[in-house]
N, C-alpha and C positions, 0 to 999 in steps of 0.2 A: 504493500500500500504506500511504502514512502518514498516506492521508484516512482511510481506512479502519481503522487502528489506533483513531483521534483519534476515528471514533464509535463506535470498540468503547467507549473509556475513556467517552464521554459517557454511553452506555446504561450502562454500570454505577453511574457515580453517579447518573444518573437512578432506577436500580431498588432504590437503597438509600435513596431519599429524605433527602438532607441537604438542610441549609436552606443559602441565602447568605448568607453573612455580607458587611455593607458595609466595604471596604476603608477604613483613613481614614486610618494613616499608617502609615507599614512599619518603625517601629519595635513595631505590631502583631507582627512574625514576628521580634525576638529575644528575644520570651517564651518564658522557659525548652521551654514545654509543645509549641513547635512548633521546636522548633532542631533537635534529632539525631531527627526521625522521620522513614522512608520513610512514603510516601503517594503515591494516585491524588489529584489536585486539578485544578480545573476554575475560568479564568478567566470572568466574564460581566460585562455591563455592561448598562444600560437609556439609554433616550435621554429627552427633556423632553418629546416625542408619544408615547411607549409604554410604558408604566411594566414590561411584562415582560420578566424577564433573558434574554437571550440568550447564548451561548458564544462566545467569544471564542478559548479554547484548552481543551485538557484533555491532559494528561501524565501519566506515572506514573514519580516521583520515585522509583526503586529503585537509583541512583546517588550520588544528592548528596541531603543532608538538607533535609526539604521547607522550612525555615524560609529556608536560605539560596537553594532554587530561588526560594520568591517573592519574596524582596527583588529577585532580578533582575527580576522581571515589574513591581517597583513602583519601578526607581528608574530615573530618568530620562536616567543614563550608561551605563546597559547596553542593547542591539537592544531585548530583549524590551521594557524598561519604555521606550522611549522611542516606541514605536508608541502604546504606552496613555495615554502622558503627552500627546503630541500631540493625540491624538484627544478628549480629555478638554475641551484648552486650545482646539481648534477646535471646541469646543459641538456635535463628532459627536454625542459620548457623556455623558449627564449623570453617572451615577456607575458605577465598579468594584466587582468582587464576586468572590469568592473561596468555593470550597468545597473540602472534602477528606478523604477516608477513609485514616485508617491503617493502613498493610498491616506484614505482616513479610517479613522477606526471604524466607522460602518460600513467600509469595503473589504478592511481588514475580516470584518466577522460575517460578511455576506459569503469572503472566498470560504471562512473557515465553515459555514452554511453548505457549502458545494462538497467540500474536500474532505471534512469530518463527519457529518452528520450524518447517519442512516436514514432514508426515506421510515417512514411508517405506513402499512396499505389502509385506507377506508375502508370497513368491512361493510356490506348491504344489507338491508332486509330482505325476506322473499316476498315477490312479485305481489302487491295492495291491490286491490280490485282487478285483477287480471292482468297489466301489465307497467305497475309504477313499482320503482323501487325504492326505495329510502336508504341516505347514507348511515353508520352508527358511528360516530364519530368516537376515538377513543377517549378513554380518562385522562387526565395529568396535562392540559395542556393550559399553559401558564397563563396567568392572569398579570400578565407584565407587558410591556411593550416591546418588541423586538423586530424580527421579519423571518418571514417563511416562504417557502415554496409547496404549490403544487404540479405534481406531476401525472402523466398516464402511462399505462405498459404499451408498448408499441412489439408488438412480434411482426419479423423478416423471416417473410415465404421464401425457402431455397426453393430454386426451380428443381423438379426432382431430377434424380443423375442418372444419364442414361446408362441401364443396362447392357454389359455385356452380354453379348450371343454367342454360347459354347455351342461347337460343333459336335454330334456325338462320334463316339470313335469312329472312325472310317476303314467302314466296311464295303469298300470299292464299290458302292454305287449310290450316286446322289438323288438319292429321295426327297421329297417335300416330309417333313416330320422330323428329319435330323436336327432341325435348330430348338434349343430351347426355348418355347415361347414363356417367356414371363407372364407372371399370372397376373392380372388385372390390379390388385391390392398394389401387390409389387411395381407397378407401372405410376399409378395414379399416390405412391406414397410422395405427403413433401415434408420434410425434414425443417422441423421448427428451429431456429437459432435461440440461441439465449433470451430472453424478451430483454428491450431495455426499457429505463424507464426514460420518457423524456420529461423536460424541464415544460409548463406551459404558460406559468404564471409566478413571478413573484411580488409578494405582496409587502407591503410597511403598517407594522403595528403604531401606529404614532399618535393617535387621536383615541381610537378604542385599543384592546387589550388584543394580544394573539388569540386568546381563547373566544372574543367575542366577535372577530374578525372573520376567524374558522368559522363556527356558529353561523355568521351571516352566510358566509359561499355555501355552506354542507346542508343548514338546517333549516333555513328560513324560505318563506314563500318565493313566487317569484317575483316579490317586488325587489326591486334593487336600489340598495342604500347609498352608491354612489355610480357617478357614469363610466368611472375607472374599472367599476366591476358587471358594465354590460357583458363584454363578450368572454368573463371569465366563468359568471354563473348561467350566460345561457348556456355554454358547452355541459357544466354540471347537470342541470335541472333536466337537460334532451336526454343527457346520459343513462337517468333514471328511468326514461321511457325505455320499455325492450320490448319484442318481440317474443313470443312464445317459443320458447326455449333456446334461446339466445340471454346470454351475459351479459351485464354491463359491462364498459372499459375497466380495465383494472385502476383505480384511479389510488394517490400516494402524496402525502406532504411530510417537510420538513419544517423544523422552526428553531429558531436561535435565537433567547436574551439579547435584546441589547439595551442600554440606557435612552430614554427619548431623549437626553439632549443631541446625542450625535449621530441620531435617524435622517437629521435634515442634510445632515453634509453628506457630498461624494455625487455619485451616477451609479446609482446601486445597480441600475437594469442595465445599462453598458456594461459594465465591472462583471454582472452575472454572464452576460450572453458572450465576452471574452471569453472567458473561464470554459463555458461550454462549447463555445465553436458555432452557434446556431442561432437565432432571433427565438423573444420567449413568444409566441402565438398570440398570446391574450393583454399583454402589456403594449398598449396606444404608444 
């Protein structure tokens, strides 16, 4: 999971296109400008046969202020900086490079929304007058302000794979019957992939609570409480209708604490739809 984080953070800095800056001494990062910021930031280094930078690390500094994460990466009594210092002085690596985006804390904990958090599934009711369903929303969800995402299971139809045609032993004369016909089941099977879930909607607890936010999307009529939440809760509310023995979508949310004062800052739905590579559906 932490390879996996480490190329979520690289593809985000990759998709915002910063430049590397050449590291050259690490009194570089007690410039005022880099001391008290959070940041996503990304080690790289080139060799004297390859002149393009490659990644090294890539973090997101939403703990400890990015100026004093990279002194650790650059000084050569601390883990981090003494892999880089090594590797420098044994002519692995000709020079260090450093990049970094500034987040605020509510980008900070939207990534960590994406990157940490488990999805939870909405379980349903059975079909209400023939064919409505009702969400059940689980217990424990916080009466604080934060943000959350909802999602749905999306499953990818493999086209099925065509069968081989074994010949049977050959007994010197070509008959019609010698080929193996696959049997129907066998022809018509398609191989489900992993379902994923997709991101469709993220939402800002800032005004009402997460619990009463959820509440509105999952529980409540279809009248709707703001015009941000037109085309999130028609997708839900149609959801509910099914067809006689047909499923709902598998539908999924997450949610994260956060403090309302520093809901308002950042570009939370950029910051998200980076993160995942994809526009969210329902977010204007």
């Amino acid at each position: 999971r932490k390879r996996d984080v480490m190329q979520n953070i690289m593809q985000i800095l990759e998709s915002v296109q910063l430049k590397w800056e050449l590291f050259q001494s690490w009194t570089d990062f007690s410039r005022l400008h880099l001391s008290n910021k959070l940041a996503i930031f990304g080690i790289g280094y080139n060799t004297r046969w390859k002149e393009d930078i490659r990644y090294h690390y890539a973090e997101i500094s939403s703990q400890v202020p990015l100026g004093k994460r990279l002194r650790e990466y650059f000084n050569s009594e601390k883990p981090e900086g003494r892999v880089i210092m090594t590797r420098v002085q044994k002519m692995n690596w000709k020079n260090v490079y450093y990049k970094f985006l500034e987040i605020t804390i509510s980008e900070a904990r939207c990534l960590e929304l994406h990157m940490e958090i488990d999805w939870i599934p909405i379980a349903h009711s059975k079909p209400i007058g023939g064919n409505v369903v009702q969400y059940l929303l689980p217990g424990g969800i916080p009466k604080s302000p934060g943000l959350y995402a909802i999602g749905y299971e999306e499953c990818h139809e493999k086209p099925p794979s065509p069968l081989p045609e074994h010949r049977a032993p050959d007994s010197g004369t070509d008959t019609p019957g010698e080929l193996e016909v696959p049997s129907l089941q066998a022809s018509l099977r398609v191989d489900m992939e992993s379902a994923r879930i997709i991101y469709c909607y993220l939402g800002i607890a800032e005004v009402r609570t997460l619990q009463q936010c959820l509440f509105l999307h999952f529980q409540a009529n279809t009248k709707t409480f703001s015009k941000d939440w037109v085309g999130i809760n028609a997708f839900l509310s149609q959801n509910c209708v099914v067809e006689p023995g047909v499923s709902p979508k598998s539908i999924y949310i997450k949610f994260v604490e956060v403090e309302r004062d520093f809901l308002s800052a950042g570009s939370l739905v950029e910051c998200l739809e980076k993160a995942i590579g994809y526009p969210l559906k329902f977010n204007n």
